[in-house]
N, CA, C and O atoms as a GROMACS GRO file, in nm:
protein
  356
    1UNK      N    1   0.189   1.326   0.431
    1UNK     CA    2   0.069   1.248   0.412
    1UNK      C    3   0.001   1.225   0.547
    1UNK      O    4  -0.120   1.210   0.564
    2UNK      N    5   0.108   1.224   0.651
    2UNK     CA    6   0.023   1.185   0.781
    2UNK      C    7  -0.056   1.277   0.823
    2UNK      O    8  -0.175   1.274   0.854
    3UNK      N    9   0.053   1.393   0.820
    3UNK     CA   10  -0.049   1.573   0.920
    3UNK      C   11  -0.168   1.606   0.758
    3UNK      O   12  -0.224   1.716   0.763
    4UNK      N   13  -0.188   1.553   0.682
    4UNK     CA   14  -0.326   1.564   0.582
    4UNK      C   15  -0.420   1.496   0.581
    4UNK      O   16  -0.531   1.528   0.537
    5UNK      N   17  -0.383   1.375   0.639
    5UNK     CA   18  -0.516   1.251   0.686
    5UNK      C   19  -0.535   1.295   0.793
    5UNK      O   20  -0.654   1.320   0.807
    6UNK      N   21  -0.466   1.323   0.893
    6UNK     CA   22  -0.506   1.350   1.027
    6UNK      C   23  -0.563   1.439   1.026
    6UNK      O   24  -0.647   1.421   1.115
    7UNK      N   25  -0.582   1.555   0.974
    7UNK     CA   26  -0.648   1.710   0.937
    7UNK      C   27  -0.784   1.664   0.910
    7UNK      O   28  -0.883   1.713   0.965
    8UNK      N   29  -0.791   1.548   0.805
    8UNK     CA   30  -0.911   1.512   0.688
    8UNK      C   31  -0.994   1.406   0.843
    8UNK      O   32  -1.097   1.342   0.822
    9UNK      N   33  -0.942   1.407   0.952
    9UNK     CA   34  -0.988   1.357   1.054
    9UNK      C   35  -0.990   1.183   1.068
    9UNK      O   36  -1.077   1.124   1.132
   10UNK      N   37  -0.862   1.105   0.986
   10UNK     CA   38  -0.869   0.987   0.968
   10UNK      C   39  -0.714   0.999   1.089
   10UNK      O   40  -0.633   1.089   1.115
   11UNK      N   41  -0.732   0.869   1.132
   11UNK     CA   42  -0.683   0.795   1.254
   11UNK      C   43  -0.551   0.750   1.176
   11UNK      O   44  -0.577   0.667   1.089
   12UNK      N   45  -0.431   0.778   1.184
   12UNK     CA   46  -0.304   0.706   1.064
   12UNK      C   47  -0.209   0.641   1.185
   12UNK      O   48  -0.162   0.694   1.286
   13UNK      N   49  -0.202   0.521   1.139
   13UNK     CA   50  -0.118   0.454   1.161
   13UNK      C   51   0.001   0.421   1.051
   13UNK      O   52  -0.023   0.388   0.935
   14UNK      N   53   0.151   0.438   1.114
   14UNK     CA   54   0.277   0.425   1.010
   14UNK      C   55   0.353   0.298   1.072
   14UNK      O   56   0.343   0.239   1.179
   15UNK      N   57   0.435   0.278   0.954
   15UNK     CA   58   0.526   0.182   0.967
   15UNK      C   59   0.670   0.216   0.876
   15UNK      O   60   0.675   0.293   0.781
   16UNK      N   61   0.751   0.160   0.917
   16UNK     CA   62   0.854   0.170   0.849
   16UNK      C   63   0.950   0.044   0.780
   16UNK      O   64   1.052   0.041   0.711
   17UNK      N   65   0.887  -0.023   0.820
   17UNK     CA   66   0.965  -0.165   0.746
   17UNK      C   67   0.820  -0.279   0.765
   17UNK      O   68   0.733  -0.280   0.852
   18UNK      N   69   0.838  -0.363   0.650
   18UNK     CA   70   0.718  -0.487   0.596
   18UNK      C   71   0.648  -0.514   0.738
   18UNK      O   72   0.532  -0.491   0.773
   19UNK      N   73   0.768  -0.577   0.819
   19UNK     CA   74   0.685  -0.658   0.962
   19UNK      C   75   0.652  -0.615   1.029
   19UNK      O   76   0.575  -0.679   1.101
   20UNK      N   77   0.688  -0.442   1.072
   20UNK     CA   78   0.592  -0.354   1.134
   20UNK      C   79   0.432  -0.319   1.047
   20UNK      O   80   0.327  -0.288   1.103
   21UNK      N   81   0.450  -0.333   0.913
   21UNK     CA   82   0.322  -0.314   0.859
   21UNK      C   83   0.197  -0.396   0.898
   21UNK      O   84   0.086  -0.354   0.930
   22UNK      N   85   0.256  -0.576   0.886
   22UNK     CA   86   0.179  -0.688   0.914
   22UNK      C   87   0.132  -0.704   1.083
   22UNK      O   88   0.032  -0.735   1.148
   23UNK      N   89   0.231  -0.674   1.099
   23UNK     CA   90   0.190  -0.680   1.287
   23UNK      C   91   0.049  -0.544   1.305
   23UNK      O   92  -0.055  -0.573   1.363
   24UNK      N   93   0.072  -0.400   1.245
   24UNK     CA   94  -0.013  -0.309   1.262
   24UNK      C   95  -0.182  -0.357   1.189
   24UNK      O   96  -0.287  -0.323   1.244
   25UNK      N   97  -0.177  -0.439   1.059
   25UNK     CA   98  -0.242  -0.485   1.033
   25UNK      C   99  -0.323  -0.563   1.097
   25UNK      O  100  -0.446  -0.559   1.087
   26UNK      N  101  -0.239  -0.663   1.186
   26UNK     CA  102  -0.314  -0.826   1.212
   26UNK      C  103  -0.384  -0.724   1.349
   26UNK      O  104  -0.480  -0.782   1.399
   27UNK      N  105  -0.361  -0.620   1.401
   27UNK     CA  106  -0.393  -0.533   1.506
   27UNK      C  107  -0.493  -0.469   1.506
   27UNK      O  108  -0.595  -0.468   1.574
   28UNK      N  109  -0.445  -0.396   1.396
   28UNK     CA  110  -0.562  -0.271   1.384
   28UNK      C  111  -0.694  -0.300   1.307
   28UNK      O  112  -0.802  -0.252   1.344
   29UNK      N  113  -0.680  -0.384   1.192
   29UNK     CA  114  -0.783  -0.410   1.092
   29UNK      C  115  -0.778  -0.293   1.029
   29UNK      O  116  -0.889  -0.242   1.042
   30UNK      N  117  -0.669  -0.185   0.933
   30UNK     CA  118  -0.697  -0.107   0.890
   30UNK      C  119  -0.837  -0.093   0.787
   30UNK      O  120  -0.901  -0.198   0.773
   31UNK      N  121  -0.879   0.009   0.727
   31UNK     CA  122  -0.987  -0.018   0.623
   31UNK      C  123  -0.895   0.044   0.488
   31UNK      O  124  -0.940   0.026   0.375
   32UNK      N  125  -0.768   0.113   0.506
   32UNK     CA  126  -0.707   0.144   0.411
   32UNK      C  127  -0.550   0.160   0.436
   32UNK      O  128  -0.498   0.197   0.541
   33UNK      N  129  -0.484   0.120   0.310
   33UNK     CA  130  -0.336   0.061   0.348
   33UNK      C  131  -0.251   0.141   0.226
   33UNK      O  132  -0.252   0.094   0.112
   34UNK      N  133  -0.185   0.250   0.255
   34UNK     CA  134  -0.095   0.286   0.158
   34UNK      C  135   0.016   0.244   0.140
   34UNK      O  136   0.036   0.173   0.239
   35UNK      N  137   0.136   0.240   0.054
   35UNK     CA  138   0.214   0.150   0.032
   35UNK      C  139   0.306   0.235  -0.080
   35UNK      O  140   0.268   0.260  -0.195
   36UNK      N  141   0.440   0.274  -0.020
   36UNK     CA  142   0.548   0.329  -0.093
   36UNK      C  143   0.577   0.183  -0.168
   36UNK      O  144   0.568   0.078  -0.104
   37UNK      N  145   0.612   0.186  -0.311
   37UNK     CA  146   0.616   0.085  -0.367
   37UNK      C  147   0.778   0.042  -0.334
   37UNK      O  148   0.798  -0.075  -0.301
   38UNK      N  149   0.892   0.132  -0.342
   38UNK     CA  150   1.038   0.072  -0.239
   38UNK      C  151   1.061   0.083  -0.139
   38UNK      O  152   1.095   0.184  -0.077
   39UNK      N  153   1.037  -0.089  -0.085
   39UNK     CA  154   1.071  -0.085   0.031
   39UNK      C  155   1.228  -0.132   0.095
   39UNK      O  156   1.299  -0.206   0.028
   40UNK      N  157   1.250  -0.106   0.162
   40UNK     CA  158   1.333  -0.183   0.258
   40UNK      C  159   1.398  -0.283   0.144
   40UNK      O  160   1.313  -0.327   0.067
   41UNK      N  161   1.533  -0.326   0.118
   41UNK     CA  162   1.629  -0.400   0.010
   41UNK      C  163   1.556  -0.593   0.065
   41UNK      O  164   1.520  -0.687  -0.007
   42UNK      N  165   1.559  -0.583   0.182
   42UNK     CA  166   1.520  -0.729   0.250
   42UNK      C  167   1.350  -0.728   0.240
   42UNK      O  168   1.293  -0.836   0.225
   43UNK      N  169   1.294  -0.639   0.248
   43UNK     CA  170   1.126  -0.603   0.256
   43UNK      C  171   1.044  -0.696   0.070
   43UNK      O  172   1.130  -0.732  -0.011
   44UNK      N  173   0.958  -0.709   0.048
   44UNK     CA  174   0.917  -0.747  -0.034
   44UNK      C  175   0.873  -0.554  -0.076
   44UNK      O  176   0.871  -0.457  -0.001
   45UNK      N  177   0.839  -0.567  -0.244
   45UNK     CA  178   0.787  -0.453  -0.290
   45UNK      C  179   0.644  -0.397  -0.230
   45UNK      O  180   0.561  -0.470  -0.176
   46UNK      N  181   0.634  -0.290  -0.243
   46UNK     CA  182   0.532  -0.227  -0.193
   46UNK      C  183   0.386  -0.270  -0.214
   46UNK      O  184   0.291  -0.266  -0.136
   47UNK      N  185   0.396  -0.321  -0.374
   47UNK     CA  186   0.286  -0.390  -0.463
   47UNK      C  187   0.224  -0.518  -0.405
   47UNK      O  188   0.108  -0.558  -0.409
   48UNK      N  189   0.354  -0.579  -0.341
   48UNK     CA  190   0.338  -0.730  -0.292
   48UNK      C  191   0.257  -0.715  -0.147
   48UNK      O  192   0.156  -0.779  -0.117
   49UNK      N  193   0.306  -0.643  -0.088
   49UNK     CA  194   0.283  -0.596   0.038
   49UNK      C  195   0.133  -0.540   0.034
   49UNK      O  196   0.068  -0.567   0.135
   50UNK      N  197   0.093  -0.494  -0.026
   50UNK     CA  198  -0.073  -0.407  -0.088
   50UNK      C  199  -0.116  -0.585  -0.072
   50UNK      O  200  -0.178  -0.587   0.034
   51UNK      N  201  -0.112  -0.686  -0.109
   51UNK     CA  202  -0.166  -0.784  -0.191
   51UNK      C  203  -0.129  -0.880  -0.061
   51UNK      O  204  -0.176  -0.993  -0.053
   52UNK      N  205  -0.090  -0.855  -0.016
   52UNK     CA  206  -0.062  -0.965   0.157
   52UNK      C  207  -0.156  -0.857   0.252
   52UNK      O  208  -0.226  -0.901   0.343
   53UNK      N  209  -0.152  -0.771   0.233
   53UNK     CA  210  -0.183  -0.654   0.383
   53UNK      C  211  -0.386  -0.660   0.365
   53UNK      O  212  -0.475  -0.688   0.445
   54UNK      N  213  -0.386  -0.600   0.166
   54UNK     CA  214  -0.514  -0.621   0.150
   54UNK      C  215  -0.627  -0.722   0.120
   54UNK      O  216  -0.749  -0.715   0.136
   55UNK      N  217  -0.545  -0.823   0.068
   55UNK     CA  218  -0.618  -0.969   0.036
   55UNK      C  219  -0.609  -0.924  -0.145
   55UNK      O  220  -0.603  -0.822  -0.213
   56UNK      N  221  -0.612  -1.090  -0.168
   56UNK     CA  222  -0.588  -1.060  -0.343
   56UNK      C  223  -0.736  -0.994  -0.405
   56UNK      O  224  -0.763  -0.978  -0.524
   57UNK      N  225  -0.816  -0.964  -0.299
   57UNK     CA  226  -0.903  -0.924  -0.394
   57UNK      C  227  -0.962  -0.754  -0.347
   57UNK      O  228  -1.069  -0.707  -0.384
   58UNK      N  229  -0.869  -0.691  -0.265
   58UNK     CA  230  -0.898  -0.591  -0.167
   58UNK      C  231  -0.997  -0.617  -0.061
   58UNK      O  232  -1.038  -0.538   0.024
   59UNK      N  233  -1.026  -0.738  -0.079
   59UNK     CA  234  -1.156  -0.777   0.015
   59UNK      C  235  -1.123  -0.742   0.192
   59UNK      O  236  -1.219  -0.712   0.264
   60UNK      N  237  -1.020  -0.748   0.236
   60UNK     CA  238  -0.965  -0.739   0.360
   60UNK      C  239  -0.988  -0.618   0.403
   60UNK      O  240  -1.046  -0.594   0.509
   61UNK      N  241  -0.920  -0.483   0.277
   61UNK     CA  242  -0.907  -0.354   0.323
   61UNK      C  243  -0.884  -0.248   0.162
   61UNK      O  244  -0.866  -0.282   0.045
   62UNK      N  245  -0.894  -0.146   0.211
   62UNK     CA  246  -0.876  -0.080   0.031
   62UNK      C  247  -0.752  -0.052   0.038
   62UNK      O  248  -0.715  -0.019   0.151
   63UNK      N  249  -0.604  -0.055  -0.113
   63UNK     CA  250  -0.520  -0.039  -0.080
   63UNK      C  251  -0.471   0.089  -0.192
   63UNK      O  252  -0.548   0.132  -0.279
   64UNK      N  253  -0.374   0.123  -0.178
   64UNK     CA  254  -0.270   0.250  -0.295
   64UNK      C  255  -0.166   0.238  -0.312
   64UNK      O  256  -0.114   0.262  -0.203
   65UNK      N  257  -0.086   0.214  -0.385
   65UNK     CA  258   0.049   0.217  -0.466
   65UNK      C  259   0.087   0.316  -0.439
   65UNK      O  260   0.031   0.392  -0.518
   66UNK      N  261   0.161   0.381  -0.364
   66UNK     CA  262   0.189   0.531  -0.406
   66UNK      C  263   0.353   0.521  -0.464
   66UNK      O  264   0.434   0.458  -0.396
   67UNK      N  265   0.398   0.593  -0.602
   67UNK     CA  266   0.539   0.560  -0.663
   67UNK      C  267   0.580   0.657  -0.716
   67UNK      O  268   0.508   0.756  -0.708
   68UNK      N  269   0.680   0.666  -0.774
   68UNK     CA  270   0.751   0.787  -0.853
   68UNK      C  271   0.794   0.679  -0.968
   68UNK      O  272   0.851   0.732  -1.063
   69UNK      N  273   0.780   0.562  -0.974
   69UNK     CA  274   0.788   0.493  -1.115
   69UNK      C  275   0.705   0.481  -1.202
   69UNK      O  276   0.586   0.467  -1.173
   70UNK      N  277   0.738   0.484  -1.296
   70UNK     CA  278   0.642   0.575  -1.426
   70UNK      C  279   0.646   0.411  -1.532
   70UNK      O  280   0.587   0.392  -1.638
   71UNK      N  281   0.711   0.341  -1.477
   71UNK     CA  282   0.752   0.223  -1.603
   71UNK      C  283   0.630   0.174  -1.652
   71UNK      O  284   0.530   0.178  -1.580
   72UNK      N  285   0.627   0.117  -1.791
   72UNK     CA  286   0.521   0.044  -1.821
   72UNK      C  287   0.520  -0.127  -1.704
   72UNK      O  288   0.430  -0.200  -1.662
   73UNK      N  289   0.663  -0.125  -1.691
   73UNK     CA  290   0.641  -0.326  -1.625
   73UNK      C  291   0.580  -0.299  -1.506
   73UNK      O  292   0.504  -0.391  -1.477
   74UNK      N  293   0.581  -0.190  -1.405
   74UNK     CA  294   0.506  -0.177  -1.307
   74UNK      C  295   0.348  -0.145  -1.284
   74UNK      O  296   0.267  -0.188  -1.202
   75UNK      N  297   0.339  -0.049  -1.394
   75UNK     CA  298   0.140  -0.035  -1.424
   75UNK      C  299   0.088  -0.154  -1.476
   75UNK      O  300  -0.031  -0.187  -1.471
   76UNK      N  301   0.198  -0.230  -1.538
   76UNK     CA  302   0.130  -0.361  -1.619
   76UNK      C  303   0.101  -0.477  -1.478
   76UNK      O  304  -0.003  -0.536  -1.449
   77UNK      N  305   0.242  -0.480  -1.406
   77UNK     CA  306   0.194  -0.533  -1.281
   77UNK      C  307   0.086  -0.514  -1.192
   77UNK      O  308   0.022  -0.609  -1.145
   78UNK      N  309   0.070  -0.431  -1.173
   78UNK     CA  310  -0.033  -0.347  -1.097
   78UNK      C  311  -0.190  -0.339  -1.156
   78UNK      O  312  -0.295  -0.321  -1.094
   79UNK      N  313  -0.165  -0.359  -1.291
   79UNK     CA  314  -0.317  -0.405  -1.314
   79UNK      C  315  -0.314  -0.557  -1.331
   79UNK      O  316  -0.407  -0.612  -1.390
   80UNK      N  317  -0.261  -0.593  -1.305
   80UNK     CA  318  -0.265  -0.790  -1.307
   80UNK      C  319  -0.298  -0.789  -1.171
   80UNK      O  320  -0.392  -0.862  -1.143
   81UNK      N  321  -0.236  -0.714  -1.061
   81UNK     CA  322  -0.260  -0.753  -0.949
   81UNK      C  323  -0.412  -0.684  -0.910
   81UNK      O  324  -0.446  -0.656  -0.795
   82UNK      N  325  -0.479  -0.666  -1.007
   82UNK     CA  326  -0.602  -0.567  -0.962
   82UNK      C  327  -0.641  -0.478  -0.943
   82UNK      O  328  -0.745  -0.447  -0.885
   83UNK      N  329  -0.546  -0.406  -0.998
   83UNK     CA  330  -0.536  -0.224  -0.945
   83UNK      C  331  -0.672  -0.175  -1.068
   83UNK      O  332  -0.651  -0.208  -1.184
   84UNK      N  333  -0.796  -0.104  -1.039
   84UNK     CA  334  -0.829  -0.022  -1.082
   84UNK      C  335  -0.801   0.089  -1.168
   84UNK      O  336  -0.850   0.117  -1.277
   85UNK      N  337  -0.702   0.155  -1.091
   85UNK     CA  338  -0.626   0.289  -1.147
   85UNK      C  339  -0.505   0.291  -1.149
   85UNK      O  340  -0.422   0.240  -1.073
   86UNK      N  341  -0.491   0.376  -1.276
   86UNK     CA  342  -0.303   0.420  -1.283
   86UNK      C  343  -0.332   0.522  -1.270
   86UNK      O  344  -0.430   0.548  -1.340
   87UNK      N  345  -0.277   0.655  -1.175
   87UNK     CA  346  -0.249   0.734  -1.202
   87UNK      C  347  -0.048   0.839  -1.238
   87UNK      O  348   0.056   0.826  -1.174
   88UNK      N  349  -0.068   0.892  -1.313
   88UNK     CA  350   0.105   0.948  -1.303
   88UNK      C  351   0.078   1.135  -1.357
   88UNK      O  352  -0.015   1.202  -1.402
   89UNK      N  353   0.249   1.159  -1.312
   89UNK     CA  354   0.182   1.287  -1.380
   89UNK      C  355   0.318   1.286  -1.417
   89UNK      O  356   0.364   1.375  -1.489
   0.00000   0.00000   0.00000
């Protein structure tokens, strides 16, 4: 995902655990925040993290779920929390 944004000529910043995310955040002011939905066992979920990083209303920054969980309790979450789109394949 990184060497394809960077190609598409966008600037990527990574993280690997929650408090590196928030620190890159309170830093950078991303305008967009992707988000493996498992994180870290001590980390809050990926979903939660979208919703602290982007503001409850995306107003902060635009965000993405990206998952390999297909469950209904998680798309159901995910549109409570505001999500626009489900996508799965």
């Amino acid at each position: 995902m990184n060497a394809l944004m960077t190609r598409w000529g966008m600037r990527v910043l990574t993280a690997t655990r929650a408090a590196e995310s928030r620190e890159i955040a309170a830093r950078e002011h991303p305008v967009l925040v992707l988000a493996d939905y498992r994180l870290d066992e001590s980390d809050p979920d990926g979903l939660e993290l979208l919703r602290e990083l982007c503001g409850p209303d995306l107003t902060v920054a635009a965000g993405a779920l990206i998952t390999a969980d297909h469950s209904a309790t998680l798309s159901k979450r995910a549109r409570e929390a505001g999500s626009r789109c489900c996508a799965s394949r």
